[in-house]
N, C-alpha and C positions, 0 to 999 in steps of 0.2 A: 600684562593687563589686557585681557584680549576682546575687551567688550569700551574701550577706548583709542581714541583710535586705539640726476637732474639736474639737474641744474636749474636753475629756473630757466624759463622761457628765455629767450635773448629775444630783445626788439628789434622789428624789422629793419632794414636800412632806411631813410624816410623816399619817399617817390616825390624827385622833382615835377612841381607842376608845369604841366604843358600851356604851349598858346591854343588858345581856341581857335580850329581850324572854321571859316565859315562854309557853310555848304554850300552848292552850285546850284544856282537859278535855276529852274523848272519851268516851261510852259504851259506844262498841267498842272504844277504845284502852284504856280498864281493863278490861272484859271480856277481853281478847286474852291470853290466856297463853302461854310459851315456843315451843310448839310453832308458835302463830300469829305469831309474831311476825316480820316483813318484814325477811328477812338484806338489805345493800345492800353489794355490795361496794365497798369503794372501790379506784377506780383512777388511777393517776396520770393528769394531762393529757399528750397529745402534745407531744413538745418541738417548739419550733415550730424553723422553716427559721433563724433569728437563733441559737437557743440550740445548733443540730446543727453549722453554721459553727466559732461559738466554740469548742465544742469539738471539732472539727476542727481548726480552726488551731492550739488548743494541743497536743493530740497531735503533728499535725506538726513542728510550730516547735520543741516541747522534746525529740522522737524525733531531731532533728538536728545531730549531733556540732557541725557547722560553726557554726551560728547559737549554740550555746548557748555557746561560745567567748567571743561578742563581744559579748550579752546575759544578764542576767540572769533567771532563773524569773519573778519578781515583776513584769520587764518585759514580758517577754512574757505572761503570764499579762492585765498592765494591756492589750496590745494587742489580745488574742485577748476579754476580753470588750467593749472599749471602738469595737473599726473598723467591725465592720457596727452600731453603732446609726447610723451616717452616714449610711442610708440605712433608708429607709420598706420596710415589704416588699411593699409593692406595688412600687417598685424595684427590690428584689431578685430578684424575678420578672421583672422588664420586662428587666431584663441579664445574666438567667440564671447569677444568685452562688445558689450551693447549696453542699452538702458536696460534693457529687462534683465538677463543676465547679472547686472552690477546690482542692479535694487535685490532680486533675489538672494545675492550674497553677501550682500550688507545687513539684511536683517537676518543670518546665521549668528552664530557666537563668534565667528573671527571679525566682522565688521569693514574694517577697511580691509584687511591683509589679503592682498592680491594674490601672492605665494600659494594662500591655502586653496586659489578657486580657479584660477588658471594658470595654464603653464608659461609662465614668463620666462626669461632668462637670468645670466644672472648679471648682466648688464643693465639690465632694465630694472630689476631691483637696486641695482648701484644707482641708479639715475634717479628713480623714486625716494630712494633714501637721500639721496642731496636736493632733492626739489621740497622735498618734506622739511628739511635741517634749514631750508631757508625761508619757508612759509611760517611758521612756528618756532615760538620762544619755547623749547621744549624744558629745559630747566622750570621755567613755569609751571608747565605741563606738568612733572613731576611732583611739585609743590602740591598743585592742587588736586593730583590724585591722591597722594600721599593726608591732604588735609580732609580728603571726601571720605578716608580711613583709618580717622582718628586721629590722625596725628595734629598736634598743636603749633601752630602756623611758623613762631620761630623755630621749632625744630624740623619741620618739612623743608624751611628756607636751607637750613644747615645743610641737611641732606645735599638737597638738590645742589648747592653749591660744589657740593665732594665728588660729584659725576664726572668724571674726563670725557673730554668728547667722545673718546671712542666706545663711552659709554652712552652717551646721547645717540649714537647712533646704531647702538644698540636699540636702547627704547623707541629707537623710529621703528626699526627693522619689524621688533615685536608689533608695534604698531601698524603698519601697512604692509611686509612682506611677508611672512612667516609667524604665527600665535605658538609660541613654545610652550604658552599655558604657566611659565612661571611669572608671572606678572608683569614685571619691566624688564625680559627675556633674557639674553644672556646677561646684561647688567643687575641682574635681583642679587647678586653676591657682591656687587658693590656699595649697591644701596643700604643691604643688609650690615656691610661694614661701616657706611657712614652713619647709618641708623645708631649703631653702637658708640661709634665716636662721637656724636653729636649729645647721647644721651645719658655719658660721661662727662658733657663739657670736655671736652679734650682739646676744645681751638684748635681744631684741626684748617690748616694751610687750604686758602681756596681754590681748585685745579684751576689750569687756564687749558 
């Protein structure tokens, strides 16, 4: 399904707070009065090329009727800030992921599928593929493509039930690394047989 659509981030260690150190008396800094006194504006930091992405893709991702169907806010939100820390920004540069760049290729027919638009590795689609498996109920996901294509809700459910994961992560893969163009990518010959066993009643066993 190519017009749908790591780990996850680990938390920092926490930074023990410091004692406030005081600063050293001045002769000119107590002599200095209001009018001398050194305005400094504060200005925020430039966001950097990681933080302009993220929030590019969530714009995108949640401006899109289609995708927000079969995903959840929360999920996508998990994906848009969780996929480019996969990669170093000295990376990001070297394969030219930007906002502009990423918007541009999100509104082609691969959508999220990074594979088809730069050249990743295949590490970095390993990582993307596990940051994706933990952002999203993709069994879900399934269901509710599966229901956006006629199928009738308890048998989408069945379906999706019959997926093994390593067919779930197939449907990532489809989804953000590679658009194989068969729907839910290498997994459509599973779905296809669940499809059949579900629509036989066959109580087929739920994978785990």
């Amino acid at each position: 399904m190519s017009r749908a659509p790591s780990v996850p981030a680990t938390q920092a260690p926490a930074v023990q707070p410091t004692e406030a150190v005081e600063a050293p008396n001045s002769s000119s800094t107590d002599d200095a009065g209001p009018d001398n006194a050194v305005q400094v504006d504060e200005v925020d930091p430039p966001a950097s090329n990681r933080q302009e992405l993220s929030a590019t893709f969530a714009e995108l991702v949640l401006a899109d009727a289609l995708v927000t169907t079969f995903m959840t806010r929360p999920e996508i939100i998990c994906l848009a800030e969780g996929a480019f820390a996969v990669f170093t920004d000295d990376r990001l540069d070297e394969i030219g992921l930007n906002p502009e760049s990423f918007a541009g290729a999100y509104r082609q027919p691969g959508l999220f599928v990074f594979g088809d638009w730069f050249d990743i590795s295949d590490r970095e689609a390993f990582d993307l593929e596990n940051l994706a498996l933990g952002c999203v109920d993709w069994r879900n996901f399934v269901v509710q493509v599966l229901v956006a294509e006629g199928e009738p809700m308890d048998r989408a459910q069945c379906i999706a039930s019959q997926i093994s994961v390593d067919g779930l992560r197939d449907v990532v893969r489809d989804a953000m690394v590679v658009d194989t163009g068969e729907g839910f990518g290498e997994a459509q010959d599973e779905v296809a047989s669940a499809l059949t066993a579900c629509y036989l009643n066959a109580s087929p066993v739920e994978v785990s």
